[in-house]
N, C-alpha and C positions, 0 to 999 in steps of 0.2 A: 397708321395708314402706309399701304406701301407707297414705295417711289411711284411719281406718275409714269417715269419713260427711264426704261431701263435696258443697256443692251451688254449684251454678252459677245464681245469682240473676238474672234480669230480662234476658236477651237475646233478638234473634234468631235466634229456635232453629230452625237445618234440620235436618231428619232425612230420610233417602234412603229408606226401605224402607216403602212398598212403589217410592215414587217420590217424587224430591224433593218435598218442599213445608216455606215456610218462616213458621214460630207467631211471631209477635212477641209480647214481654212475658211470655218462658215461660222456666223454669226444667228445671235437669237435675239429679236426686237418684241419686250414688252411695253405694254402701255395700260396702266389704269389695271395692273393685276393679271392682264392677260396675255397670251401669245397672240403677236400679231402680224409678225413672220420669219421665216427662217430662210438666208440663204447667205452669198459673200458680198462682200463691202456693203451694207445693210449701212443707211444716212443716221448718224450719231444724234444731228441736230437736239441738240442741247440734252440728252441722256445723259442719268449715271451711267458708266461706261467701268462693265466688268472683265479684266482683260484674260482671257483664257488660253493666251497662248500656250503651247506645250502641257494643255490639258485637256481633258474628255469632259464636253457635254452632254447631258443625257437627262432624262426624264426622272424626277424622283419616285423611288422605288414604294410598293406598295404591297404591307403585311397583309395578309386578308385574313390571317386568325390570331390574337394572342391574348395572355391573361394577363393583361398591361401590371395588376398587381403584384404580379409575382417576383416583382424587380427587389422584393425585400427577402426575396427565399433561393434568391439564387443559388446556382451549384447544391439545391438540397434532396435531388431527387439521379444524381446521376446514378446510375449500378443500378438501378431497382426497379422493380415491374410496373404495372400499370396499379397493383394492386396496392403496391407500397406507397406511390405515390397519392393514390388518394387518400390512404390514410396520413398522410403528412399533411395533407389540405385539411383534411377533418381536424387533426390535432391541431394547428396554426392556424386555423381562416378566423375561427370564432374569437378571434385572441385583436385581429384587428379591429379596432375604432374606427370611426369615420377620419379622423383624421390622418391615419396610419395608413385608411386609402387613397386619401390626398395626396402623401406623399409618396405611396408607394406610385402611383401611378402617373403623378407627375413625372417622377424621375424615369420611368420604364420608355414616359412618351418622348421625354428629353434625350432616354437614349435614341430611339428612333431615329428623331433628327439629325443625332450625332453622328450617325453610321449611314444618314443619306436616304432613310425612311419618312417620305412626307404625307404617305396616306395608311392607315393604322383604322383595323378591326379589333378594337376593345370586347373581345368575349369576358366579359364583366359578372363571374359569376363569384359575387362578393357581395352582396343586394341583401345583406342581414338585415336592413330596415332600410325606411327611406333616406334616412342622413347618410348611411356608405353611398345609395345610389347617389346623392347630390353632390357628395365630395367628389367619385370620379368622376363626374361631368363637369365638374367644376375643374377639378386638373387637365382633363381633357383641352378645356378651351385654353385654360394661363401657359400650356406648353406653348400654343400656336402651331399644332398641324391640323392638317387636315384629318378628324375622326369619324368612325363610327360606331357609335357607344352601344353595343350589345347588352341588354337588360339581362342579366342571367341569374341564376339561382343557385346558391350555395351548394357543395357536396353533404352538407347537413342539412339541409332546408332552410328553408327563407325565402324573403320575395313575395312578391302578392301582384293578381293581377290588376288591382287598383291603384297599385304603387306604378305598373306598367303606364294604365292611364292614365295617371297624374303626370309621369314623365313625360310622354306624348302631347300630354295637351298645355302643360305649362314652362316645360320645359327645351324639347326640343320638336315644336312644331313644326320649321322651318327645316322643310327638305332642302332647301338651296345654300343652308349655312354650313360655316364650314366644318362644324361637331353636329353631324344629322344621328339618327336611330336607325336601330334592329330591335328585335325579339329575340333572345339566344336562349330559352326551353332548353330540357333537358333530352325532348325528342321521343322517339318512336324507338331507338334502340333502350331505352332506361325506362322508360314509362308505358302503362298502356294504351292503346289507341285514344279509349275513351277520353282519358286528360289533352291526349294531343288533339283530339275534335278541338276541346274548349280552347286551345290555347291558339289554334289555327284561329277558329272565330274571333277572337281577341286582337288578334296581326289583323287580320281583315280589316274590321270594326274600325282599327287606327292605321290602317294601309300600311301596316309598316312589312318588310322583309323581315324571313326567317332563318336563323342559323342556329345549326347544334351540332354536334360530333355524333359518326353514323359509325357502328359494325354492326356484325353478327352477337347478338348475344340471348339469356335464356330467357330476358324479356321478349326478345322479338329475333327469332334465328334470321328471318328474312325483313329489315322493316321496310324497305323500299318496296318489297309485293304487300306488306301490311297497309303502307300508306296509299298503294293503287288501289286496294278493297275496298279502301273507309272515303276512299276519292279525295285525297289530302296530296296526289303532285301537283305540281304547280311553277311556277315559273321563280315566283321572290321566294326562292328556297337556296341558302349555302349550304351544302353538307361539307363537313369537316373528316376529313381521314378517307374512313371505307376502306382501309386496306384488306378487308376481312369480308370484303361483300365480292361476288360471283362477277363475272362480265353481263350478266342477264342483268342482276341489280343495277351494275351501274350505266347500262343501257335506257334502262328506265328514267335515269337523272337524263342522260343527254336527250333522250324523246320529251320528256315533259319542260327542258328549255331551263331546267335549273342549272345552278356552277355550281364549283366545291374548290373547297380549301384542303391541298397538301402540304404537309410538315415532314421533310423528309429526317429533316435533324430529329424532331422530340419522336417521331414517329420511328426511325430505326433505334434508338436509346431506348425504347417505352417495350421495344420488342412487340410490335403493333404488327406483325407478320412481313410480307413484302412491299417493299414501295408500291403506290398505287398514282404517281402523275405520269406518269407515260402509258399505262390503263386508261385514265381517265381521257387522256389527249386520242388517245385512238379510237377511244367509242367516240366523242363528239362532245366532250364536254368541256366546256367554259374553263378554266383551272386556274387558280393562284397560288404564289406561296403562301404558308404564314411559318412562324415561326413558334411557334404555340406556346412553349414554357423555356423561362430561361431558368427553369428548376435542374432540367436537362438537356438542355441543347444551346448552342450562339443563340445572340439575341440581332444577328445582323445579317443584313441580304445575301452578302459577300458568301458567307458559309453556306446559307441556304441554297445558294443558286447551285455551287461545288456541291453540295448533297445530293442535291437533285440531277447533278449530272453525272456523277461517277455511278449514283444508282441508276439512271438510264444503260450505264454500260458493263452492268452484272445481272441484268434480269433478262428473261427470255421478254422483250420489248426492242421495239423498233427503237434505236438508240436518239436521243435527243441529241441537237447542235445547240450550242452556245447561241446561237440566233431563239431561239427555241424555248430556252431555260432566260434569257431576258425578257422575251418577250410575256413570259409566264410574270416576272418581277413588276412588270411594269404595264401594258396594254391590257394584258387579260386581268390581271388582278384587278384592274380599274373595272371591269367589263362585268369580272364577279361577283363587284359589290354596289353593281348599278349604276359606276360613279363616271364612264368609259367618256360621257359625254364633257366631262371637266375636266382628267386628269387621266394621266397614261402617258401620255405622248407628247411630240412639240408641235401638234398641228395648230395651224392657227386658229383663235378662237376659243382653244382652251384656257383653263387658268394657268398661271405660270409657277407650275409645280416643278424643279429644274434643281438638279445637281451638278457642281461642278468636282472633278476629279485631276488631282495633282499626277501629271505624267515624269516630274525629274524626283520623286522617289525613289531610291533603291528597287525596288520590286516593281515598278513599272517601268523602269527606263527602256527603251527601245519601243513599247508595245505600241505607238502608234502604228506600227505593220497592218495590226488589227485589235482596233480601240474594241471592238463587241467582244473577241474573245479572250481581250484584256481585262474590259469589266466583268465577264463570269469567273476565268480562272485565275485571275492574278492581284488583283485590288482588295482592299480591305479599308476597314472605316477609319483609318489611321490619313489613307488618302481623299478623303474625302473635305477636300477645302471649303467648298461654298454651296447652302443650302437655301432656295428660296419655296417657299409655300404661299399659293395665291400671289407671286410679287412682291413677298416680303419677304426681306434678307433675314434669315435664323440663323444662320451660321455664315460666317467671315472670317478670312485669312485663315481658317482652321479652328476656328474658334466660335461657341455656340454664345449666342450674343443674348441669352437669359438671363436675367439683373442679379440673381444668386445663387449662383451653380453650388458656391463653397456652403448653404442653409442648406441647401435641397439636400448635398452629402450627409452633411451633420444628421437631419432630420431620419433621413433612409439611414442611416447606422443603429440611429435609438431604436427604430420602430425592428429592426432584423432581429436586434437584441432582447428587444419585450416578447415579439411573436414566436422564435425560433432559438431562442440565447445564446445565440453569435452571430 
């Protein structure tokens, strides 16, 4: 259980909501898990008392797309097309055990935390029967962040949509806990409408939200006017990428009230055409980062956010600010995965999802000037001292306070070497 009363003494405090801006010499008071206010000299009265001098407070960060499994295939898709990389899934995915996504996914979620990631889109398309699917949800919870476990289907097939409902109704019923559900389908770009009817009726049926990876392809050159045909927009839709879809396509996301998930990292690597989050920000759309495959890309915000801004400042796109590209990490990504009313920001009332950041680092020293454009362009998860999720301390003094970091290693070593042989 978290601490009951916990306060974060004398930092630079960003809060994202309504839009970045960062308080120096302000404090953050939780109580029972949650934010319960933010300002200076805030009454200690008997709190743990966390002292943030000469560091950056700030909301923890939030992936809205990744293939938490793939923490065991690292570095195994860099240089190589889209093409390549799937068949590297096809060759290695059938090779993991249930237990192998245990551990791969433990460790992928552990890194999250590490690097100041408290809320994590598990695109989980690893679902070769129902024991993978119970392993990651099982890892999902023993990390302790905040998830949302994506039922997804193999690049080989797999998966059932019984298995979907079994999940839903005995598994993870509970929209308010802290490992809630999606549906992550293969979608309308890979499939025909007809499958995507059933598989929407199925999200209904169990109210859950949808996500999949959107372009143009010979299944469906346009699937965004596919899916307005068959009457399938809708609001609980993530689309994932779309660097490949029209301004009309992705007009249709912002009219119909759905968000989407950008990867600028795996997304420029994959050769996935031009970046598409400053697209999306202009039509009207919801946006988040993720960070999709750490096959090919960082697996941490710090990077992403640098991706996402230098590519604001090479595309014919209204150039993002460092106000912009955090608030993408952090507010919106809460926003995109439905989650905005828990987790995002330090408004009070939220859960106390809350990063601290070490400012006498080498590579941060002086940046209190400006703590925001210090946490896009200058920080890395190296600085990232103290992490709490819901009010519970995961990380301290720099260090991730999980009972067996040095098993979790061992474990993910064996399982890279069975699946991938190194």
């Amino acid at each position: 259980m978290p601490d009951t009363r916990i306060l974060i003494r004398n930092g630079h405090v960003i809060d994202t909501e309504p839009e970045p801006v960062a308080l120096p010499n302000a404090d953050v008071l939780i109580e029972d898990g949650r934010i319960v206010a933010v300002g200076a000299d805030l009454p200690a009265d008997g709190a743990t008392v966390i002292d943030a001098t000469d560091k950056i407070v700030l909301p923890g960060f939030v992936d809205t797309h990744r293939h938490v499994w793939q923490s065991a295939l690292r570095g195994a898709a860099v240089d190589v097309d889209l093409g390549a990389y799937l068949g590297i899934l096809a060759q290695c995915g059938p090779k993991f055990s249930p237990q192998d996504v245990h551990t791969a996914t433990l460790a992928g979620a552990l890194e999250c935390l590490d690097s100041g990631i408290t809320t994590q889109l598990d695109y989980s398309h690893i679902s070769y029967s129902p024991e993978h699917a119970d392993a990651a949800i099982d890892a999902l919870g023993a990390a302790g962040l905040r998830a949302v476990y994506g039922y997804g289907t193999p690049v080989t097939g797999g998966g059932s949509l019984d298995d979907v409902r079994r999940i839903r109704s005995e598994r993870l019923a509970d929209d308010n806990a802290l490992v809630t559900m999606a549906y992550a389908p293969l979608g309308p770009s890979f499939t025909p409408v007809e499958v995507v009817k059933r598989e929407w009726q199925v999200a209904d049926e169990l109210d859950l939200g949808v996500t999949f990876h959107v372009a143009a392809t010979p299944v469906n050159t346009q699937p965004i006017f596919a899916l307005r045909e068959a009457g399938l927009l809708r609001e609980k839709i993530l689309y994932v990428h779309g660097n490949t879809l029209g301004d009309d396509e992705l007009k249709l996301i912002a009219d119909s009230g759905a968000s989407a998930s950008a990867a600028p990292g795996a997304e420029a690597m994959l050769g996935n055409n031009s970046p598409v989050a400053g697209r999306l920000r202009r039509l009207g759309v919801t946006t988040g980062l993720g960070v999709d495959a750490v096959t090919s890309a960082p697996g941490d915000m710090f990077s992403l956010m640098r991706a996402a801004l230098l590519a604001s400042q090479i595309v014919d796109e209204p150039r993002m600010t460092c106000a912009d590209v955090l608030k993408m990490a952090t507010l919106d990504g809460a926003a995109a995965l439905g989650l905005a009313d828990r987790t995002g920001s330090l408004c009070p009332g939220k859960q106390a999802d809350v990063i601290v950041l070490r400012l006498d680092d080498i590579n941060t020293l002086t940046a209190e000037r400006d703590p925001i454009a210090a946490v896009v362009t200058a920080a890395h998860p190296h600085n990232v001292d103290t992490v709490l999720v819901a009010g519970q301390v995961v990380k301290s003094n720099g260090c991730l306070v999980h009972t067996d970091l040095g098993r979790v290693a061992r474990e993910l070593r064996e399982t890279a070497l069975k699946v991938a042989g190194h």
